[in-house]
matplotlib code that plots the C-alpha trace (Angstrom):
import matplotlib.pyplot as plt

x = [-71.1, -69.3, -66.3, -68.9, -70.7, -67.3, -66.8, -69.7, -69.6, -65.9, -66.3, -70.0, -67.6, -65.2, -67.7, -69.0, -72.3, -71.7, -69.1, -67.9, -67.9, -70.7, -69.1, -65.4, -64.8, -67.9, -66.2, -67.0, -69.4, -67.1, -63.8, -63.1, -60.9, -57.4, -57.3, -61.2, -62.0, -57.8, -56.9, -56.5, -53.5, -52.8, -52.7, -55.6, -58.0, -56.4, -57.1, -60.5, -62.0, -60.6, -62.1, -65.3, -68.7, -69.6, -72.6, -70.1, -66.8, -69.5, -69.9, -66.5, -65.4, -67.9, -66.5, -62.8, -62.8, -65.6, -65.8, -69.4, -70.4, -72.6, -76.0, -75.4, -74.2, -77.4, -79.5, -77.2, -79.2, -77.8, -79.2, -76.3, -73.7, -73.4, -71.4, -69.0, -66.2, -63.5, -63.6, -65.2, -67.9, -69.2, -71.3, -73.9, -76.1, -77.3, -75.5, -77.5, -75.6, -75.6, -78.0, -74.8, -74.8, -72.0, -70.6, -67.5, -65.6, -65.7, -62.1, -61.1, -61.3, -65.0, -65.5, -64.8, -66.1, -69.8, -69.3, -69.4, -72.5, -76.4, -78.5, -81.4, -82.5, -81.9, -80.3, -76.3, -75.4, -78.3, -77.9, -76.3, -80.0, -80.1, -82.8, -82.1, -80.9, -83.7, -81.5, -78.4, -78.1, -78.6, -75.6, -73.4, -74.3, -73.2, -70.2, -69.3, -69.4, -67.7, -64.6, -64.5, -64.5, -61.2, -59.9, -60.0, -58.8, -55.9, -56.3, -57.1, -56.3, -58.1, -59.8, -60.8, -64.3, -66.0, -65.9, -62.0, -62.3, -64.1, -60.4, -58.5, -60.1, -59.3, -55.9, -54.6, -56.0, -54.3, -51.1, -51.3, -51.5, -54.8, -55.1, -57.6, -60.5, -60.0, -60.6, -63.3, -64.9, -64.5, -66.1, -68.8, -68.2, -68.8, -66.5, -62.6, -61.9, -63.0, -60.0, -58.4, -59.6, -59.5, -55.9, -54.0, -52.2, -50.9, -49.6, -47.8, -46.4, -45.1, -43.2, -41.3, -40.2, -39.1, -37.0, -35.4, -34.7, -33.7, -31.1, -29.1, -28.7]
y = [22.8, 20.8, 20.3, 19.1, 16.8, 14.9, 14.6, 13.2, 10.9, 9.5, 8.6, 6.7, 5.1, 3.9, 2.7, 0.4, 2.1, 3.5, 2.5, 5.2, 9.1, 10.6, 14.5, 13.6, 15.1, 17.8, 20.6, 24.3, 26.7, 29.5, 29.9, 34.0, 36.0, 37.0, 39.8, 40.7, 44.1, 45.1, 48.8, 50.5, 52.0, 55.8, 55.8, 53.5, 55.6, 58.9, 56.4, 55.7, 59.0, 60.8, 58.8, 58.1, 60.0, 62.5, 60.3, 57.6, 59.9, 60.8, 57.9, 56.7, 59.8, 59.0, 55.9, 57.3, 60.3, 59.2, 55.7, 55.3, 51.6, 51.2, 50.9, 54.4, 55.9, 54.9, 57.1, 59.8, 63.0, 66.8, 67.3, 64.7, 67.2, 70.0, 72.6, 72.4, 75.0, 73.0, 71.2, 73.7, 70.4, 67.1, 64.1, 63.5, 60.2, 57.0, 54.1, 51.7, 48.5, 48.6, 51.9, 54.0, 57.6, 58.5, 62.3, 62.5, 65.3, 65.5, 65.6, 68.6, 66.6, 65.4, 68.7, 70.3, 67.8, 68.0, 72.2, 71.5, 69.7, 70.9, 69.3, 67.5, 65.1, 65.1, 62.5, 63.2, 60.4, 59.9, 58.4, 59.9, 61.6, 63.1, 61.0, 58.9, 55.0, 52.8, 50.7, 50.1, 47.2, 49.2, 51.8, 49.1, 47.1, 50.2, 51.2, 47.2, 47.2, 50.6, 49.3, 46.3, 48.0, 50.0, 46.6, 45.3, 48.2, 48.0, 51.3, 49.6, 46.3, 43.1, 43.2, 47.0, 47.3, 50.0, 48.6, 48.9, 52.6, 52.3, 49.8, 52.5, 55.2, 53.4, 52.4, 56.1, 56.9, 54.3, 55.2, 58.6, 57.5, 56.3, 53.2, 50.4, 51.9, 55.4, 53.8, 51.6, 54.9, 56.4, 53.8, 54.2, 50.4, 49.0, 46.8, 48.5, 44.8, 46.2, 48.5, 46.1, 43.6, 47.1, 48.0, 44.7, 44.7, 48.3, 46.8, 43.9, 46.6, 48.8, 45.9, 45.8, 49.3, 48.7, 45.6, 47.3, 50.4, 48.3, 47.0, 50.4, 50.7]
z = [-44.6, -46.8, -44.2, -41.1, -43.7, -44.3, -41.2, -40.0, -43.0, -42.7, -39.3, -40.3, -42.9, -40.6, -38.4, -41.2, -41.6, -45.2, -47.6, -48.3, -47.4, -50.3, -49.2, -51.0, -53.9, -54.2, -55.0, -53.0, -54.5, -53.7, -52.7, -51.3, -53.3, -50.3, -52.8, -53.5, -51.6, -51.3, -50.4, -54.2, -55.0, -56.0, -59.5, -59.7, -58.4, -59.6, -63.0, -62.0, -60.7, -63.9, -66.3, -64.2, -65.2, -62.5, -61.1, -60.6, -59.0, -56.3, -55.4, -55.4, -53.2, -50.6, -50.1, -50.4, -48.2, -45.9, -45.8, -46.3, -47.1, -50.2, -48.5, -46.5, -49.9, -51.6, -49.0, -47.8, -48.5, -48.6, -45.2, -43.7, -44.8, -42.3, -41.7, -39.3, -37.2, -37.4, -40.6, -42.9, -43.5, -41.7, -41.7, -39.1, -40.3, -38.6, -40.9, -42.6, -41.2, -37.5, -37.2, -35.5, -35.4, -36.8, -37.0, -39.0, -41.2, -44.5, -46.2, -48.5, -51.7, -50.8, -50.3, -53.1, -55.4, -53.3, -53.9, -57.4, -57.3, -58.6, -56.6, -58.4, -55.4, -52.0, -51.9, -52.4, -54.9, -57.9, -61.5, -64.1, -65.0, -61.3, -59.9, -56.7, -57.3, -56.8, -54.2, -53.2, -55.9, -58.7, -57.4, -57.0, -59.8, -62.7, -60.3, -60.5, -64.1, -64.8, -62.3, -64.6, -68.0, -66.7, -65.4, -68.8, -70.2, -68.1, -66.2, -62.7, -61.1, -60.2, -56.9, -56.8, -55.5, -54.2, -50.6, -51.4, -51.4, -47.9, -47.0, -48.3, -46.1, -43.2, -43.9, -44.7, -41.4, -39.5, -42.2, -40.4, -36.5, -35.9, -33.5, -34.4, -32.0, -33.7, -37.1, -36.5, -34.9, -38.2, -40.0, -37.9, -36.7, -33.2, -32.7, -32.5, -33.7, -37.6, -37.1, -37.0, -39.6, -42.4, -41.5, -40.8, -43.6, -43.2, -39.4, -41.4, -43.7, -40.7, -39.3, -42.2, -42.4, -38.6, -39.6, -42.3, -40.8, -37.8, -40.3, -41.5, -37.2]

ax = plt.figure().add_subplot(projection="3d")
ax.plot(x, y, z, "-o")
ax.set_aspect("equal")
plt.show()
């Protein structure tokens, strides 16, 4: 906004209709983060899901090994997670974004962290007292502010969110030959065009492993 006001007031100021263009100067409410939302690294959520409480770890798995954004986390009940013949467990649930059904397996470390489970609600993820989260702000808020007690401890880096565990599902499944329109299928996304935006960077790091293993040719 502030870019199109400039605009339309430098070219009234050459014109001679103002003296001066009012819009230079004002600086931007907010400027995105290139690194806000990154792909975690190993050892940072090995770091993070060991010293997480387990209220919290659930969460942070669903996101990992599923790829659930935070609004479908908030109000993904036990009767979403089915069994299945090929994958021992799935996920069938409409996601709260774009209202996609969305049938996906559940991965062997999601599963035996949901086997471990008592159930107290019926909805998967709850508070550490076992009751359901009153909204999806509230889940996110407490995982927010756990992830940035470890930063400051020095456990985890800046820019680890939990929609950076949903990045970092997608990019081990393009890391292990998924195209873009397989991945955005995974992340229950419409548009193969979100494969691509989750996973670009792992395409950027593939073409450099093909130039330097082009090199030792």
């Amino acid at each position: 906004m502030i870019s199109a006001l400039s605009s339309m007031f430098g070219q009234a100021a050459k014109r001679g209709k103002i003296r001066g263009n009012p819009a230079l100067g004002i600086e931007k409410a907010h400027k995105a983060d290139p690194n806000a939302n990154r792909e975690w690294m190993a050892d940072e959520f090995k770091a993070a899901s060991t010293a997480a409480p387990e209220h919290i770890r659930v969460v942070m798995f669903l996101a990992r090994y599923a790829g659930f954004r935070g609004q479908t986390i908030a109000t993904l009940q036990w009767r979403d997670y089915q069994d299945d013949s090929r994958f021992g467990k799935c996920f069938r649930v409409v996601t709260r974004k774009n209202k996609e059904m969305v049938w996906l397996p559940a991965e062997p470390e999601l599963q035996d962290l949901l086997g471990s489970l008592t159930r107290t609600s019926l909805h998967i993820a709850t508070r550490a007292d076992g009751t359901p989260w009153e909204g999806e702000v509230q889940m996110q808020t407490d995982v927010s502010h756990f992830f940035r007690r470890l930063e400051a401890d020095g456990k985890i880096g800046a820019g680890t969110t939990l929609h950076g565990l949903r990045v970092t599902y997608a990019a081990a499944l393009k890391r292990d030959g998924a195209d873009d329109s397989q991945v955005a299928a995974a992340l229950g996304d419409k548009s193969d065009r979100m494969g691509t935006h989750y996973t670009r960077h792992v395409e950027k790091e593939a073409k450099v492993i093909r130039a330097f293993e082009g090199r030792k040719k």
